[in-house]
C-alpha atoms as a printed R data frame, in Angstrom:
    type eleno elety resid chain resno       x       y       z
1   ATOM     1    CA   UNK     A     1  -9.767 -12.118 -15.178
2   ATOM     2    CA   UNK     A     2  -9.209 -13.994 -12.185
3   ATOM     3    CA   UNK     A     3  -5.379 -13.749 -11.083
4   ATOM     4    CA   UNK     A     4  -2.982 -14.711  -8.434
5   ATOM     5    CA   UNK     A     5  -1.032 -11.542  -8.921
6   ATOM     6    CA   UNK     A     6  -3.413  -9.978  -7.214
7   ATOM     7    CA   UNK     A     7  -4.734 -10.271  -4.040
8   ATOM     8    CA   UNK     A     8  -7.450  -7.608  -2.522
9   ATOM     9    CA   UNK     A     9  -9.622  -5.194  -4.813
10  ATOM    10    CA   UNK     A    10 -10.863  -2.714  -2.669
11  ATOM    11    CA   UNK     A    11 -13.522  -0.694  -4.208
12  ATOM    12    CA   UNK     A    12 -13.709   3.074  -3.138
13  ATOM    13    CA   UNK     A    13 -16.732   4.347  -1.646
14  ATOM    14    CA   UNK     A    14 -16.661   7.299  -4.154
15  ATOM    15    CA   UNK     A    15 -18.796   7.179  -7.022
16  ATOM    16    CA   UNK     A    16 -18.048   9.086 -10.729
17  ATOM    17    CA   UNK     A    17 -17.832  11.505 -12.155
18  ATOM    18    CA   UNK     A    18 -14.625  11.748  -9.653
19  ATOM    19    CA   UNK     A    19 -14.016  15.519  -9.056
20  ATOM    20    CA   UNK     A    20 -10.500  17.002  -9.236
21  ATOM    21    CA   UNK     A    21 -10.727  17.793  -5.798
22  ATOM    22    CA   UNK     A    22 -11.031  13.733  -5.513
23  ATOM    23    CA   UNK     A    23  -7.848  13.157  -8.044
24  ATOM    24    CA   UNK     A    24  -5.925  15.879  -5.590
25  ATOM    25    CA   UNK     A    25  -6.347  13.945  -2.299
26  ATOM    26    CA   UNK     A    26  -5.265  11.381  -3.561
27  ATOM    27    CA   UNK     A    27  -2.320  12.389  -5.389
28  ATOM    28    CA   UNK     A    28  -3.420  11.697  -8.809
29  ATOM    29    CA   UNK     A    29  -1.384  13.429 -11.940
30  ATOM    30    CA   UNK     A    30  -1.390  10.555 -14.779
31  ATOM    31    CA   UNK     A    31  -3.298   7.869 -16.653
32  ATOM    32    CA   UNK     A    32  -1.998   4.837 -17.210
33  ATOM    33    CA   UNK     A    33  -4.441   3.166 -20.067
34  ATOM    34    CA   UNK     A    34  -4.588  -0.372 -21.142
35  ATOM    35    CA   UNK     A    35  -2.176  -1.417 -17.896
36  ATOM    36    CA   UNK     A    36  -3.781  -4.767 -17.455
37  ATOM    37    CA   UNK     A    37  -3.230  -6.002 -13.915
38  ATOM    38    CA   UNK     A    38   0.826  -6.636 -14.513
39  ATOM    39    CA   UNK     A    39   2.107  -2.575 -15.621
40  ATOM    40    CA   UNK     A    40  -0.079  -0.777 -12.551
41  ATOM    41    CA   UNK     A    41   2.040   1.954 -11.488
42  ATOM    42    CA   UNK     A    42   1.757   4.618  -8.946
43  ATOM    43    CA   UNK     A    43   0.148   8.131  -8.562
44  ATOM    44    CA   UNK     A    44  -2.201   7.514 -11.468
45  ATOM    45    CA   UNK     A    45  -5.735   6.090 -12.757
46  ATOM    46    CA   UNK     A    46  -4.832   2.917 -14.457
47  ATOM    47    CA   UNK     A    47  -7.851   1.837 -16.724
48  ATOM    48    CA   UNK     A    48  -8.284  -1.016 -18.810
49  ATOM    49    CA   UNK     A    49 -11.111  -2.754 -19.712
50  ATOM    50    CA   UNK     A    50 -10.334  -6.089 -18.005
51  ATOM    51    CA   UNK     A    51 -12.169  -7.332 -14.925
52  ATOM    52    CA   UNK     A    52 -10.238  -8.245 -12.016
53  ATOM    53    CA   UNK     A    53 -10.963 -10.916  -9.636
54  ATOM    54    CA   UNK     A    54  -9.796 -12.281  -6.613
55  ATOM    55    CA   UNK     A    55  -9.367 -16.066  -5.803
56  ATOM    56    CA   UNK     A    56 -11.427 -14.389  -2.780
57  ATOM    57    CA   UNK     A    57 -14.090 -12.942  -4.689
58  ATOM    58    CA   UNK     A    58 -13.241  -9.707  -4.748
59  ATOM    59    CA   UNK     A    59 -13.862  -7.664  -8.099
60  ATOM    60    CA   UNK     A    60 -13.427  -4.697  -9.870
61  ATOM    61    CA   UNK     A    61 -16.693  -3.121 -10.670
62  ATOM    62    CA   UNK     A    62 -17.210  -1.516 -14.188
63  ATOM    63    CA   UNK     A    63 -16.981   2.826 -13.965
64  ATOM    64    CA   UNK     A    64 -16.155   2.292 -10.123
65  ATOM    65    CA   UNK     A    65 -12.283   2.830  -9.135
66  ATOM    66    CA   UNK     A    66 -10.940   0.455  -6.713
67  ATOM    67    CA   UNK     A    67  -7.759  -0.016  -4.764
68  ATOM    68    CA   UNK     A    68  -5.217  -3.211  -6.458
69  ATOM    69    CA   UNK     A    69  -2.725  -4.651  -3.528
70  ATOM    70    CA   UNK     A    70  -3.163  -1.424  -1.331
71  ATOM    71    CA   UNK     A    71  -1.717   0.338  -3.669
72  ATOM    72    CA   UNK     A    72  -2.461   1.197  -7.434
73  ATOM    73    CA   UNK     A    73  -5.805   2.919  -8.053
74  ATOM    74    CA   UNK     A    74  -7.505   0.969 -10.976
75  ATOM    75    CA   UNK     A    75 -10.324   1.649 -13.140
76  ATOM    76    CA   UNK     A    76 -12.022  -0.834 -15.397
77  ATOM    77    CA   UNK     A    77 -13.060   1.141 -18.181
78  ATOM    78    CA   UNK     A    78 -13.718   1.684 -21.798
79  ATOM    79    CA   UNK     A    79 -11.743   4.209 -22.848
80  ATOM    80    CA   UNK     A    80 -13.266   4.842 -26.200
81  ATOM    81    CA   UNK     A    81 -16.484   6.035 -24.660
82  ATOM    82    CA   UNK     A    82 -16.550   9.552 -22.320
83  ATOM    83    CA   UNK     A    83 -14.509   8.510 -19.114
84  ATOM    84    CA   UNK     A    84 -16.257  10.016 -15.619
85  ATOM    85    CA   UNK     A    85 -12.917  11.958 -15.093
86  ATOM    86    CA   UNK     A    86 -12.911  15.973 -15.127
87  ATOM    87    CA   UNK     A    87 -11.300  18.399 -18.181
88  ATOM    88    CA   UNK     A    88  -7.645  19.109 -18.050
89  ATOM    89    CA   UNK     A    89  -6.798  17.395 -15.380
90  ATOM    90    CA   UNK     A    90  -3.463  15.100 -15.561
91  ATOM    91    CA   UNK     A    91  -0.162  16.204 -16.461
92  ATOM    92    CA   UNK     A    92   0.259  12.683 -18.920
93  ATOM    93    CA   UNK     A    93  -1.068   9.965 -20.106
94  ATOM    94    CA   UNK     A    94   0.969   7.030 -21.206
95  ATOM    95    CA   UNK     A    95  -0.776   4.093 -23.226
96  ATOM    96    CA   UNK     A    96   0.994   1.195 -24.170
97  ATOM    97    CA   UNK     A    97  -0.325  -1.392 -26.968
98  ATOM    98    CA   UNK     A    98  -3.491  -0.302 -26.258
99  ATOM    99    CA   UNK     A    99  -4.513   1.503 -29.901
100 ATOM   100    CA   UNK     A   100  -4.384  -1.594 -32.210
101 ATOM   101    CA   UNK     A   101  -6.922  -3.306 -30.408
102 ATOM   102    CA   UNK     A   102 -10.152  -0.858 -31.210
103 ATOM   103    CA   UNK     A   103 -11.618   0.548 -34.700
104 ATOM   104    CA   UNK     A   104  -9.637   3.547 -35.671
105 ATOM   105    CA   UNK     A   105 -12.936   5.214 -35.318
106 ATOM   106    CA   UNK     A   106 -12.465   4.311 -31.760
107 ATOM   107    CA   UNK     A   107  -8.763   5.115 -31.612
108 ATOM   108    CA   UNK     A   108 -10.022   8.423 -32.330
109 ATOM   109    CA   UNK     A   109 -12.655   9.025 -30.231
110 ATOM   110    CA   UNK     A   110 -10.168   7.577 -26.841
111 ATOM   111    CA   UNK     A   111  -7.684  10.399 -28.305
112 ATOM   112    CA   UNK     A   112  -9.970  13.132 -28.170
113 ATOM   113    CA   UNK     A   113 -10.721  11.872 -24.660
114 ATOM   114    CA   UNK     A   114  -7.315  12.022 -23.542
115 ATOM   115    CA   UNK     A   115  -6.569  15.786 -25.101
116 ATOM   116    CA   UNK     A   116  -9.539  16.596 -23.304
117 ATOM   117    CA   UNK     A   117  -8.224  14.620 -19.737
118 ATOM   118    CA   UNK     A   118  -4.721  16.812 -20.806
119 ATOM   119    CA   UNK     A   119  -3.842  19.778 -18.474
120 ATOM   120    CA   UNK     A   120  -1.927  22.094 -21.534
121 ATOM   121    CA   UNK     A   121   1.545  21.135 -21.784
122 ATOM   122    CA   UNK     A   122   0.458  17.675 -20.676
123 ATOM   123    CA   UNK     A   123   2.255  15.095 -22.196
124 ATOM   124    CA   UNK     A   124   0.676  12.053 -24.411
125 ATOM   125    CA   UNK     A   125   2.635   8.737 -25.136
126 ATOM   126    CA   UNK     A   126   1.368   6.342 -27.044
127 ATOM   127    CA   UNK     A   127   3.259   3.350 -28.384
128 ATOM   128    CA   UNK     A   128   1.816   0.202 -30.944
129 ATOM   129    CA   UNK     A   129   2.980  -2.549 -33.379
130 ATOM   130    CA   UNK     A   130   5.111  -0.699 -36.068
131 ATOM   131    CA   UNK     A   131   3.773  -1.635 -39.437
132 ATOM   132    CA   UNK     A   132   6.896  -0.486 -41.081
133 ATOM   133    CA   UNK     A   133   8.687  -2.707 -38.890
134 ATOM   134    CA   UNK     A   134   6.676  -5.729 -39.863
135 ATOM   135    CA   UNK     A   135   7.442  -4.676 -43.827
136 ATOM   136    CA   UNK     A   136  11.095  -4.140 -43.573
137 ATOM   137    CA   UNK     A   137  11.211  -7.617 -41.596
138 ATOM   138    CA   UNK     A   138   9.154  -9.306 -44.716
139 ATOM   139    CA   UNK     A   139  12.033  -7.716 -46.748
140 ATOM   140    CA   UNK     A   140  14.604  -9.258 -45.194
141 ATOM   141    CA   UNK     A   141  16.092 -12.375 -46.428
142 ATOM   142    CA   UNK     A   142  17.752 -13.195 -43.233
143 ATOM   143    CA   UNK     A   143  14.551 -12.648 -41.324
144 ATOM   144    CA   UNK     A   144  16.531 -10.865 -38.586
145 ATOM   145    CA   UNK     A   145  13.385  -9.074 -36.877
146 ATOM   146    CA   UNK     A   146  11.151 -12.323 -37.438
147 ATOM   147    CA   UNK     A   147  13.471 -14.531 -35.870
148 ATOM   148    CA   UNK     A   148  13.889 -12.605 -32.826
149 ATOM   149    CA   UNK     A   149  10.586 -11.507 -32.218
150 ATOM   150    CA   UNK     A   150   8.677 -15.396 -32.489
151 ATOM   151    CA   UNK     A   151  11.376 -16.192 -29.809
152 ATOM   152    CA   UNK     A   152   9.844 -13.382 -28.190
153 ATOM   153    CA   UNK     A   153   6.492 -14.447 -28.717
154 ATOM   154    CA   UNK     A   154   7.179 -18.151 -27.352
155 ATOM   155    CA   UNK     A   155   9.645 -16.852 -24.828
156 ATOM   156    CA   UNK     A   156   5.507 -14.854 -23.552
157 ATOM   157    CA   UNK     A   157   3.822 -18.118 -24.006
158 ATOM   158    CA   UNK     A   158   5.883 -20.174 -21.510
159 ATOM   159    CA   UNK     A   159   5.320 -17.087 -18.974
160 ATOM   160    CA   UNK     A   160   1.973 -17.095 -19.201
161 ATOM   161    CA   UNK     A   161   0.614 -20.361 -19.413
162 ATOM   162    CA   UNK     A   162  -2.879 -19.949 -18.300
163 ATOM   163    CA   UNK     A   163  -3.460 -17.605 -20.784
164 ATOM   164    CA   UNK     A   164  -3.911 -20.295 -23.344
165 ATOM   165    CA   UNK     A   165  -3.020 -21.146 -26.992
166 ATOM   166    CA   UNK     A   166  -5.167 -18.247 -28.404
167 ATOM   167    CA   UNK     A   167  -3.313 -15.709 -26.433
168 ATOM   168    CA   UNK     A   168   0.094 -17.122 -27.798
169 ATOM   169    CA   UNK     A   169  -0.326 -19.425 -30.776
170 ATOM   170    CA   UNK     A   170   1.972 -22.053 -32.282
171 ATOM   171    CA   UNK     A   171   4.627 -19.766 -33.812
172 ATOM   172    CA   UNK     A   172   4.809 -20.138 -37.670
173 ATOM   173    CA   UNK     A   173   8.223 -18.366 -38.767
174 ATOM   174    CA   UNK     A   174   7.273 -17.886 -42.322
175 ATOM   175    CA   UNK     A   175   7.255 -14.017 -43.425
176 ATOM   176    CA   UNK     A   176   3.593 -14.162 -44.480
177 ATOM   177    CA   UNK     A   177   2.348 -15.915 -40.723
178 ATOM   178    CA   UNK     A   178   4.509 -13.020 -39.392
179 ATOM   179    CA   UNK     A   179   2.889 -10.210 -40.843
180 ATOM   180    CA   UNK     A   180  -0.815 -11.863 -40.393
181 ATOM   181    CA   UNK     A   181  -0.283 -12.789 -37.198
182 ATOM   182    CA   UNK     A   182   0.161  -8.645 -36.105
183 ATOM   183    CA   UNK     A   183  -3.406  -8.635 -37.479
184 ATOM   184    CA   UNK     A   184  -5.651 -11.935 -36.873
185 ATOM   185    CA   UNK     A   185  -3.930 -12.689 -33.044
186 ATOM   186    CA   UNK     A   186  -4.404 -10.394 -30.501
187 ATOM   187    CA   UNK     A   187  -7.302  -9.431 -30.906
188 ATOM   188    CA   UNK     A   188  -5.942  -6.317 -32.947
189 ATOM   189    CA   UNK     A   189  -7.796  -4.520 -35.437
190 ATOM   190    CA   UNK     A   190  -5.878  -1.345 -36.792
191 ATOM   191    CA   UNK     A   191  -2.178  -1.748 -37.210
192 ATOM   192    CA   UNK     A   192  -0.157   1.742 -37.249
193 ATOM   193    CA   UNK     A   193   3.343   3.231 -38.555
194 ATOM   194    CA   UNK     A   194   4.187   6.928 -37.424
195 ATOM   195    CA   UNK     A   195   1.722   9.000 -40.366
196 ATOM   196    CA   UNK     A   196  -0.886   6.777 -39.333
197 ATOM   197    CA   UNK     A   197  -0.506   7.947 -35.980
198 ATOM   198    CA   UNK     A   198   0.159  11.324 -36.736
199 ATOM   199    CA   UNK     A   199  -3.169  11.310 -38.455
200 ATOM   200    CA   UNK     A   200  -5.542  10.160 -35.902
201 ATOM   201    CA   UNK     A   201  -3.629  12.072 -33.639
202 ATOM   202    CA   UNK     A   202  -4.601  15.722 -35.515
203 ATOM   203    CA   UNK     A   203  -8.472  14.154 -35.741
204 ATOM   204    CA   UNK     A   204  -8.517  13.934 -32.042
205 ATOM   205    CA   UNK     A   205  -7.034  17.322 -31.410
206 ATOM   206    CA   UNK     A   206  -3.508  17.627 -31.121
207 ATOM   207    CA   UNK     A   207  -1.107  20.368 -32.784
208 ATOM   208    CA   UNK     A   208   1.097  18.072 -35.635
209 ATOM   209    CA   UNK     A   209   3.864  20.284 -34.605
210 ATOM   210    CA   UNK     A   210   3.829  18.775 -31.454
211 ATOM   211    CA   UNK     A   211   4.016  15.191 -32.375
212 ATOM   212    CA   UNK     A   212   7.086  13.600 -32.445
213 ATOM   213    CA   UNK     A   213   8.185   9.364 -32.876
214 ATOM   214    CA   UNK     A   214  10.034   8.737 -29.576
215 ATOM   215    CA   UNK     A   215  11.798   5.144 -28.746
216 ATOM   216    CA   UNK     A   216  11.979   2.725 -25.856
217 ATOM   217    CA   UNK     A   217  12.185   4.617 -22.576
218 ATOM   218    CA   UNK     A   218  13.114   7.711 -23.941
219 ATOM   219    CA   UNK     A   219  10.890  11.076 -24.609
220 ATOM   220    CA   UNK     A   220  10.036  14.266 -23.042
221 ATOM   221    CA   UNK     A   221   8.964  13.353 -19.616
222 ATOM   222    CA   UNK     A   222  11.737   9.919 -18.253
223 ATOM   223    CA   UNK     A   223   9.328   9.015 -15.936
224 ATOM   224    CA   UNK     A   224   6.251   8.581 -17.945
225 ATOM   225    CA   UNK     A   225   8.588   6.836 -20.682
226 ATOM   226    CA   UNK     A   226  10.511   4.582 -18.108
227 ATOM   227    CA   UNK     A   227   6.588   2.911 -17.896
228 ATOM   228    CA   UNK     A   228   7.275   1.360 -21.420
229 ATOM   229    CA   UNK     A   229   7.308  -2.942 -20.627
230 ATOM   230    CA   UNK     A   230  10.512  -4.858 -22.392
231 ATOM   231    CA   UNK     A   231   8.717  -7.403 -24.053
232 ATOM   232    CA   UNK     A   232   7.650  -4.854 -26.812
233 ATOM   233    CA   UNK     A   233  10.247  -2.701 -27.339
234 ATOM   234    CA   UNK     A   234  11.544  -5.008 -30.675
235 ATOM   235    CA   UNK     A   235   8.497  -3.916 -32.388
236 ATOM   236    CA   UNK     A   236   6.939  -0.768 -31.717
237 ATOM   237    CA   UNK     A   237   6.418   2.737 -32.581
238 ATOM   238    CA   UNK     A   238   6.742   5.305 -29.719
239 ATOM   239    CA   UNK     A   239   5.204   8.745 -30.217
240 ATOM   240    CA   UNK     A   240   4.392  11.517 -27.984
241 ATOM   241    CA   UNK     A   241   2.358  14.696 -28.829
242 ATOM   242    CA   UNK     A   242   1.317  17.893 -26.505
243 ATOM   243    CA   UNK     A   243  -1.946  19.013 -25.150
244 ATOM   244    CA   UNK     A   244  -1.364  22.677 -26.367
């Protein structure tokens, strides 16, 4: 995507698999997956599968990491395929609204990929569009959660206008067009509540006992949960589980 948020890609002369001696020298202890080019953070790989490009020309390359602004380390990646990063090495891995836009075949195969990425004791959070959110809201006669979250949703459109009307469509208030939209906009294509999570989770790996449903900004490690963006915290599901 071509942006003005960021100016210079730098892309490292390094080439995967990237070592853990690599990830050391550089300070790298988390994954920050499906980050865009607006949630980059700090001491981490952020991946996502967007392209980034410079009104200068400069571009991320796929499988390659480069340098964002000087200062984020960035990684444009599918994540549902084997990532060129070594066994247990990062202490977390925090993905936000990521999930609900691959197969749940996929879902599972990027999970297995992070418990694998997990030192033990690392520490997975994972947040998505809570289905049982949507269904209480189509209960409600005073469309409480509706009402606030299409403001929401056109508050996002003004911000980002270049993003276009398929981004952030016209938005229809009706209960129905609120619960279709979670699924035919977005470009999502598996919509989750917690035992739906739980579930993939154990396929991928991870020890049930160790999951647990989380909320905004708050879980077991504050600053891998303090990564969680605003704009979604009306209508998602926070969970963490443990690389045992």
């Amino acid at each position: 995507m071509l942006t003005d948020q960021i100016q210079t890609v730098e892309l490292l002369d390094h080439a995967p698999p990237y070592s853990e001696a690599f990830l050391a020298a550089r300070g790298l202890v988390g994954l920050n997956v499906g980050c865009a080019f607006w949630n980059l953070r700090p001491a981490c790989v952020n991946i996502d599968l967007l392209k980034v490009e410079t009104h200068r020309g400069q571009a991320t390359e796929y499988g390659r990491i480069a340098i964002l602004d000087g200062r984020a380390h960035y990684l444009e990646y599918d994540v549902t395929t084997p990532i060129p990063l070594p066994d247990a090495s990062f202490e977390w891995l925090h993905s936000e609204h990521l999930i609900e836009h691959i197969s749940q075949e996929g879902a599972i195969r990027f999970l297995k990929e992070a418990h694998r990425l997990l030192k033990p004791g690392g520490v997975l959070r994972i947040s998505t569009p809570d289905l049982a959110i949507y269904v209480e809201g189509y209960r409600d006669p005073a469309r409480t959660f509706f009402n606030k979250h299409a403001r929401i949703i056109e508050q996002l459109g003004r911000m980002y206008p270049e993003a276009g009307s398929d981004a952030f469509p016209e938005v229809q208030r009706r209960p129905a067009w609120m619960v279709n939209q979670i699924f035919k906009y977005w470009g999502h294509q598996w919509i989750y509540d917690f035992e739906e999570m739980v579930y993939v989770l154990r396929e991928a790996g991870f020890d049930e006992k160790s999951i647990e449903r989380c909320s905004f900004r708050r879980g077991r490690a504050p600053k891998v949960a303090e990564i969680d963006l605003v704009m979604h915290r009306d209508e998602t599901l926070y969970v963490e589980a443990i690389r045992t």
